[in-house]
N, C-alpha and C positions, 0 to 999 in steps of 0.2 A: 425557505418557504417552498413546500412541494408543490411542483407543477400538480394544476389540475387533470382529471384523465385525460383529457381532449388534447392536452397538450404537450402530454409525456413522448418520450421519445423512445419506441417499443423496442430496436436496434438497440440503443442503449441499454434498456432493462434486461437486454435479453443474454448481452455481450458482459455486463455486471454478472451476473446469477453465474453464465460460464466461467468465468475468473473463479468466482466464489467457488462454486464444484470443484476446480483445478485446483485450489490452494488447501481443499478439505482433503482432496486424494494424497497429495504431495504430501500433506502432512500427520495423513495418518500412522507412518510408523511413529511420530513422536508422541499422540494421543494413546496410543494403544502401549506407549513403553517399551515398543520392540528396540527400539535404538539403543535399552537398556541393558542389554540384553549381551551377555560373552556371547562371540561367535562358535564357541560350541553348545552353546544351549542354544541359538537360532538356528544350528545345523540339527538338533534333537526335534524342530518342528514338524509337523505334516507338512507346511507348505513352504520348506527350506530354499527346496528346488522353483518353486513358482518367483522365490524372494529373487533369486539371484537373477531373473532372467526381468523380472518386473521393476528393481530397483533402478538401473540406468536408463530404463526409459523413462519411467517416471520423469526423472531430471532430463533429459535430452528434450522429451515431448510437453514436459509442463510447469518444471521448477520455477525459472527466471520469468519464462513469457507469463506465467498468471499474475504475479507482483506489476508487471509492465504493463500488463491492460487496464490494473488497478491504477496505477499510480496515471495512467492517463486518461482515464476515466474518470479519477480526483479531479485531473483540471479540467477537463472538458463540463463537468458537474460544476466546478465553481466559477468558469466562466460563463454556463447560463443563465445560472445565480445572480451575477454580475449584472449582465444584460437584462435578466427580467425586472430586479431594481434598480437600472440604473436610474430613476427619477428619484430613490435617496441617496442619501452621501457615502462613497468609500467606503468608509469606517462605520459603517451603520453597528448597534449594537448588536441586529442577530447574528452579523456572520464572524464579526468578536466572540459571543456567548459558545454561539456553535462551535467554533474551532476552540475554545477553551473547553467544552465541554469533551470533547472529542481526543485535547490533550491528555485529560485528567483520564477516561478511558483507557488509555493508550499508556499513562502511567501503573494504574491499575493494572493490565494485562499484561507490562511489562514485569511488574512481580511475578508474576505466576509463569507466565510464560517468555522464554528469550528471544522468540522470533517476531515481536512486537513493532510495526511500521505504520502504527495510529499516528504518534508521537509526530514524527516526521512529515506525515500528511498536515499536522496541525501547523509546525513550525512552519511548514512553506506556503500554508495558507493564509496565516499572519504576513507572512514574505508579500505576497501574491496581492493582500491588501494597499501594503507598503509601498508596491508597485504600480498601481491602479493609472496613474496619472502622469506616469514617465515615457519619455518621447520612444519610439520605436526601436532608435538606433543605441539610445542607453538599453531597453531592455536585451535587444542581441550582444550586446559585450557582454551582460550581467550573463547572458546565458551559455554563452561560450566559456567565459570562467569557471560559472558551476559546471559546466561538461567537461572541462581539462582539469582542474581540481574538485572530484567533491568528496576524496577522503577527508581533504582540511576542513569543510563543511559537519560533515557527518561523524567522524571516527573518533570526535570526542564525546560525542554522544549516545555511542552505544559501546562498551567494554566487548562484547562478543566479537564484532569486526575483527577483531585483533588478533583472536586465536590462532 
């Protein structure tokens, strides 16, 4: 349920849309097919020389951290969520629908494309439901084991990890 304008949190819209831009930069040599490309046909480009000097920063200044403000921005987004209904139940059906809808996206996009981390967002949002009601000091254990293993979590779920 979207917050009203009055109620939006403009820091956040503003720290989303950043992310967003970071992740469209990062990933345009896969959009554009450059990555498809022999390194002697990327050396036959105009902007061969811009490539070589633009590619590591990319990743130093924007790879990991865009995904990371996403993926914390997920929860900060569904703990509002949380909080703006908490006068219905846990399990309500929109945040069920939502996150399955969101799944099914996330499978879709995972066809077409490999870098797909909808999927994920949905599974730990179903989690996140699952969790709604468990005392403080269970969820720091639960969260500390996903922090010290989360390939046993994840790595059956996406074949690419693996490469």
């Amino acid at each position: 349920m979207p917050a009203p304008g009055a109620e939006r949190l403009d820091h956040i819209d503003a720290l989303r849309g950043f992310a967003l831009a970071a992740v469209l930069l990062v990933h345009l040599p896969d959009f554009s097919l450059y990555v498809f490309l022999t390194p002697d046909a990327q050396a036959l480009l105009p902007t061969a020389r811009w490539d070589e000097f633009i590619a590591p920063l990319l990743v130093v200044l924007f790879k990991r951290k865009a995904l990371t403000i996403f993926t914390l921005l997920f929860g900060v987004s569904f703990a509002l969520q949380l909080k703006r209904s908490h006068a219905g139940a846990c399990f309500s059906g929109f945040f069920v629908r939502r996150l399955l809808v969101l799944f099914l996206i996330g499978l879709v996009h995972g066809i077409f494309y490999y870098g797909d981390i909808l999927r994920y967002y949905a599974m730990m949002g179903l989690f996140l439901l699952l969790t709604t009601r468990l005392r403080p000091r269970t969820l720091a254990c639960i969260g500390i084991v996903i922090a010290l293993f989360p390939w046993a979590l994840f790595d059956s779920f996406n074949p690419f990890l693996n490469r």
